[in-house]
N, C-alpha and C positions, 0 to 999 in steps of 0.2 A: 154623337150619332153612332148607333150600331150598325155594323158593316157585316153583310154574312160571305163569305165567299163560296158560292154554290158551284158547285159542279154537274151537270146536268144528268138525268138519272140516277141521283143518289142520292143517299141519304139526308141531304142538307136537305130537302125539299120538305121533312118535316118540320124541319129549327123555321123556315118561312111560315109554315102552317100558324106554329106557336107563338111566334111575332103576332100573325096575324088576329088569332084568338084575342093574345094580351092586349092588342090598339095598340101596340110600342111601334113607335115611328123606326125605320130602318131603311138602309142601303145595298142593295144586291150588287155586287161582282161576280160575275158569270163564266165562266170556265167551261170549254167544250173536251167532251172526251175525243181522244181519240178515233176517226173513223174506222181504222182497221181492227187496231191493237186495241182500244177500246179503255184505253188507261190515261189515269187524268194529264194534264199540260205539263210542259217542267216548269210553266208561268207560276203554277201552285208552291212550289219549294221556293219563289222569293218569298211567298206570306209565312209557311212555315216548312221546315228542314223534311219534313214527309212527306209534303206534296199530295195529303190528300184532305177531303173536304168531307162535312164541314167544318171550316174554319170562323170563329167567330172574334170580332175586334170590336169590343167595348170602349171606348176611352183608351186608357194605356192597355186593359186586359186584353189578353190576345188566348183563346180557348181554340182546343180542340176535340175528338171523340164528342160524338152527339148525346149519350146520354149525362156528360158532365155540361152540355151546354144548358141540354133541356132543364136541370138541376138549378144552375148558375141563373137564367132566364127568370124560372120562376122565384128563386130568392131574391134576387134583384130585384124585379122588374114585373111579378106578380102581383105582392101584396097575397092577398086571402086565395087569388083565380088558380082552380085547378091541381090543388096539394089537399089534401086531406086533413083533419085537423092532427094534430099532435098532445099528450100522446096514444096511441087506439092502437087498434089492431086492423083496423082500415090503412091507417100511414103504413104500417109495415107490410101489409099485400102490397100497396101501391109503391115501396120503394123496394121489394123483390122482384115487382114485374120492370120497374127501371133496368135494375141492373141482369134481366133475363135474355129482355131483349137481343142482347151482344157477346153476353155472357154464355150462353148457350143456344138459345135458338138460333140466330143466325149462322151456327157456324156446318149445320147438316146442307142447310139450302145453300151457303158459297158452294159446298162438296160434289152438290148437284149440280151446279153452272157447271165448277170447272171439270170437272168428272165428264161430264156429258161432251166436252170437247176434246177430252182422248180418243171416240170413236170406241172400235172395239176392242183397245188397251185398255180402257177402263170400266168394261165389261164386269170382273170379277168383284168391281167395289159396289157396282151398283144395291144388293141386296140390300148391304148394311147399310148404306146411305137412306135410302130406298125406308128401312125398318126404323133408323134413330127419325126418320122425318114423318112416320105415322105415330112415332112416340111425343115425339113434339108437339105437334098441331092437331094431334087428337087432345092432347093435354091442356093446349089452350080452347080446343073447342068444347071442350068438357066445362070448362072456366064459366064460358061465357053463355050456356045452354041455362034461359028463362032470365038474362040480363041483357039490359043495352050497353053495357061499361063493366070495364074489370074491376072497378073497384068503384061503392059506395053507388051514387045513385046519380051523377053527372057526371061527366068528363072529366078526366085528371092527365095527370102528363104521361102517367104510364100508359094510356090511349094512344099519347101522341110516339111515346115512343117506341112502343110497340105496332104500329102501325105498319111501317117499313116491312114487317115480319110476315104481317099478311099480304101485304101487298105481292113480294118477294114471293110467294107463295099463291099465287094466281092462279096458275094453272094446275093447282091442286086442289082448288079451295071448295071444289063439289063435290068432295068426300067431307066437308065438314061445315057443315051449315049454318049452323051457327058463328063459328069463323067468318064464314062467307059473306052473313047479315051485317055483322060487328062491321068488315070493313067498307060495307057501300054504306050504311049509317053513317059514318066518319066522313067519306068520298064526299057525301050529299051538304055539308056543316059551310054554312057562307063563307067562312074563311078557309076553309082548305079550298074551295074553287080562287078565293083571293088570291091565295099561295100559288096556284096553278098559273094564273094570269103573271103573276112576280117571276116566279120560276123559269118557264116556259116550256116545251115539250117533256111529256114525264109519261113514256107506253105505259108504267104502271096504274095510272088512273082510271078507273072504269067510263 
């Protein structure tokens, strides 16, 4: 049985989604963040030494980082579902936007959480945070401008794990429209409302 350890608000809530997609039977352990401090359990560092999620338990495999799970999932546990064929130049959009995800995009929007809780110490950073985060999500909204998917003409995992990106990105997301469609499109998918029911509270859902 696969075992996800989700931490609530985060990122694991897409690795549920993609369960969901695949019909792969699985087990949620659930982990609340912090009310104040807002940071995961120390329950999280008995499953693994970092204590953060998501954490996924295969049989003996025990994975971490969501874009290597998403990866693991679908060679596992896919078959044909949501990879692209090999080899194209569809597979390689669809596994640069894998490792984008985390790889870069994500790393202007953490700059804007934390940033914005310095007040007005963290005044000075705002422009450039501010400017690499219209570089970014103009970038994917350019992508995704006269498509419903990044890549090919269905759903692939790079959806899934690019997802979080936009989500994360909410309150920006009507400077970019197409962005904006991309992810209530995905919102609306029978299994990501599954995921939400497995899950349970996730603000970031429309």
């Amino acid at each position: 049985m696969i075992v996800v350890h989700h931490l609530n608000e985060s990122r694991s809530q897409r690795v549920l989604w993609l369960l969901e997609e695949l019909g792969v039977d699985y087990e949620v352990r659930q982990y609340a963040r912090d009310a104040v401090t807002r940071l995961a359990p120390p329950e999280l560092k008995l499953v693994h030494p970092l204590g953060k999620s998501p954490v996924l338990q295969d049989g003996e495999q025990l994975l971490i980082e969501s874009g290597a799970i998403v990866d693991y999932l679908l060679r596992h546990h896919g078959g044909a579902q949501l990879v692209p064929a090999q080899p194209s130049a569809v597979f390689e959009a669809y596994n640069q936007w894998l490792h984008y995800a985390e790889g870069s995009a994500m790393l202007p929007l953490l700059l804007k959480l934390y940033v914005s809780r310095l007040g007005d110490a963290g005044a000075p950073l705002h422009p450039r945070i501010d400017s690499e985060l219209a570089n970014h999500l103009g970038y994917v909204d350019r992508a995704l401008q006269g498509r419903d998917w990044l890549v090919g003409d269905s759903l692939t995992g790079a959806d899934i794990q690019m997802s979080f990106v936009g989500e994360a990105a909410r309150t920006l997301r009507a400077d970019y429209p197409a962005l904006d469609a991309w992810v209530r499109r995905l919102q609306q998918r029978p299994a990501y409302r599954r995921a939400l029911q497995r899950g349970g509270p996730y603000s970031m859902a429309d």
